[in-house]
N, C-alpha and C positions, 0 to 999 in steps of 0.2 A: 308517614302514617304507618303505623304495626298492626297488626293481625288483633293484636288485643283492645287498640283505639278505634275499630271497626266492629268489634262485637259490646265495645262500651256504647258507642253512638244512642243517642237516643231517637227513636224513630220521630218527633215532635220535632227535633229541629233542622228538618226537611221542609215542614210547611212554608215554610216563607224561601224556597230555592229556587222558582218561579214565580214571579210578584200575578196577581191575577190580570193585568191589564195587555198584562203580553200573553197568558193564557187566552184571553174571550179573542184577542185580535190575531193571535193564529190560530185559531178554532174555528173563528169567521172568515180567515182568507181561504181555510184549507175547504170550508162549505162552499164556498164562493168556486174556488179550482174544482172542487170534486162534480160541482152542477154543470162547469164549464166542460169536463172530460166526458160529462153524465149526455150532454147534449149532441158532444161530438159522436158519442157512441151509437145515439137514436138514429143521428141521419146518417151514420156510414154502417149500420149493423147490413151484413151482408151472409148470417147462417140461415138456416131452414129457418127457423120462428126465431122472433125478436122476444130477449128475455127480461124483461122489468128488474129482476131481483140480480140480474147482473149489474143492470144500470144502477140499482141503491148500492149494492156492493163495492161499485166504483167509489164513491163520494166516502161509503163507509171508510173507506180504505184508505183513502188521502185523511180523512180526519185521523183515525188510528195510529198512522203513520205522524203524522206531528205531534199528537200528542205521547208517542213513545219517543220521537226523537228529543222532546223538550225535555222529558224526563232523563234521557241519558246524557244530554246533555248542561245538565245541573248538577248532576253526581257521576266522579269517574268512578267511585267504587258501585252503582247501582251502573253502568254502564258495561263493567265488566260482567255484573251476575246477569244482565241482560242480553249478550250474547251468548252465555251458556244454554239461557232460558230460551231463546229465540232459534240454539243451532236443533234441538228437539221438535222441532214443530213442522208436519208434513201436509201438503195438501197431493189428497187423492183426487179432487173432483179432475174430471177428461176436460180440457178444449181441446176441441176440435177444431176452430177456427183460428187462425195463426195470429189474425186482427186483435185477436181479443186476449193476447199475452202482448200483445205491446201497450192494450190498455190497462193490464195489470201494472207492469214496470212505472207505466206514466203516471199513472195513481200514487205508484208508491214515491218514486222520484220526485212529485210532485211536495210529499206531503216530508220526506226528508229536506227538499231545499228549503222549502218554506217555514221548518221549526229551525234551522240554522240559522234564519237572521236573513235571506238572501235574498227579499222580498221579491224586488223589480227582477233578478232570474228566475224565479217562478213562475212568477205571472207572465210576463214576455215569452219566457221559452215555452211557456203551458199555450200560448195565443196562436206561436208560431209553430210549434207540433200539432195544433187543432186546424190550422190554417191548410199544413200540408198535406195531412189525413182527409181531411176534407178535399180537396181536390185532385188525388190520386185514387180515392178509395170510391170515388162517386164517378168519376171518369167512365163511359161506358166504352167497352172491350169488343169490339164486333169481330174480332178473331180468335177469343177463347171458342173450349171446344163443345162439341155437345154431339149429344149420341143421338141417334135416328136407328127405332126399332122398325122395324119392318116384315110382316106378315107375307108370304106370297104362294102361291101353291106350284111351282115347280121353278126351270133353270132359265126359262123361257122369261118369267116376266118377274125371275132375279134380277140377271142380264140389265134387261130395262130400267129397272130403278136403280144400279146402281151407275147405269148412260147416265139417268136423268140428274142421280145427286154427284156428279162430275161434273155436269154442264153448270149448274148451279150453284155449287159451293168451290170455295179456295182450296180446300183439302178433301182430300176423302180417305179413307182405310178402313178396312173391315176388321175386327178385332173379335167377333165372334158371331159363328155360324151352325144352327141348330136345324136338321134334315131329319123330317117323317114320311113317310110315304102320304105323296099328298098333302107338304106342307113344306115350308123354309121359312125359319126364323132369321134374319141379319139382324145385327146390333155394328153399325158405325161409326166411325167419328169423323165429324165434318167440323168446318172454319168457313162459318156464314162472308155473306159475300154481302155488307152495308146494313146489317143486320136482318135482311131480309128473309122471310120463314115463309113465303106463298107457294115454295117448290113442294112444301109438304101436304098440302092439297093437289097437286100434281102427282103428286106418288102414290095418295090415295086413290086417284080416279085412276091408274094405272087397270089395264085389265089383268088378272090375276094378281092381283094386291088386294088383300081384305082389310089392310091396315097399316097405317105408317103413325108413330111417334116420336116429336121431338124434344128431347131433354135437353136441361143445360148440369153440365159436370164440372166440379171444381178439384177431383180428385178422394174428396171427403164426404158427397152425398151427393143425390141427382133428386132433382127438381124442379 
């Protein structure tokens, strides 16, 4: 094929380079993957607020994905102009959540295997990648860390809260310390001990403690 057998082409006999019955049935499997990824998403979302339009996004995404794969793969010269078109194209939006670029990838990988023809790899490996995220990602962690802010008015019943959060927690370190006259701020990090959080009612009643708060930190936000 020449350069000049490509610009004769007529865009009409393209229509029929995908018959429609292998269109609807991977249009439908990739709905079917994309709700299955969509679900996986709901029960392991682990950021600050759970986003809806990330979850349509998912599905959107598996669908979009096969149906440009089926299209490149019915013409290798729309194939080639489809990587040109495709290496221009940037996403600015932030994740912040590490989770939720593996659900991009999956999405897409999802909806590339599944317009190849690769059906039962799609679906299987979609089952078994939901399977696995499921059960690591829902897993409760009793020794991530979390900070414990702490109010106290001098060195005296510092001292004491940070006895108390020794005795009670696996780890402890202080990571920052704020001193006014007539006041001490701590901010620590501690590695609960069976995930238990009653010490921190213990640090309140402390004498010279006006206040103790316990966060949980993933590096990315506290909450």
């Amino acid at each position: 094929m020449t350069f000049n057998d490509i610009f004769k082409s007529s865009f009409l006999e393209n229509v029929n380079a995908v018959s429609v019955l292998d269109m609807v049935l991977a249009l439908a499997l990739a709905f079917g993957l994309g709700l299955f990824i969509f679900f996986v998403y709901k029960k392991t979302c682990a950021g600050v607020m759970y986003s809806s339009s990330f979850g349509v996004t998912l599905i959107a995404l598996t669908m979009i994905t096969t149906l440009v794969i089926l299209a490149v793969t019915s013409n290798i010269v729309l194939s080639l102009g489809m990587v040109g078109a495709l290496s221009i194209v940037r996403f600015r939006t932030a994740i912040k959540e590490p989770l939720d670029i593996a659900f991009l990838f999956w999405a897409i990988a999802a909806g590339i295997v599944l317009a190849a023809g690769l059906i039962p790899l799609a679906v299987f490996g979609s089952v078994f990648i939901g399977v696995v995220i499921l059960l690591f990602a829902n897993r409760r962690d009793t020794t991530r860390p979390f900070i414990v802010v702490i109010d106290c008015d001098g060195h005296e019943s510092e001292t004491a809260a940070l006895e108390l959060l020794k005795e009670h927690t696996v780890r402890c370190a202080v990571k920052s310390k704020t001193a006014r006259p007539g006041a001490v701020e701590l901010n620590a990090e501690v590695r609960l001990k069976d995930g238990n959080t009653d010490f921190v009612n213990d640090l309140a009643n402390l004498k010279g403690v006006s206040s103790a708060v316990l966060v949980s930190y993933n590096g990315d936000y506290m909450g």
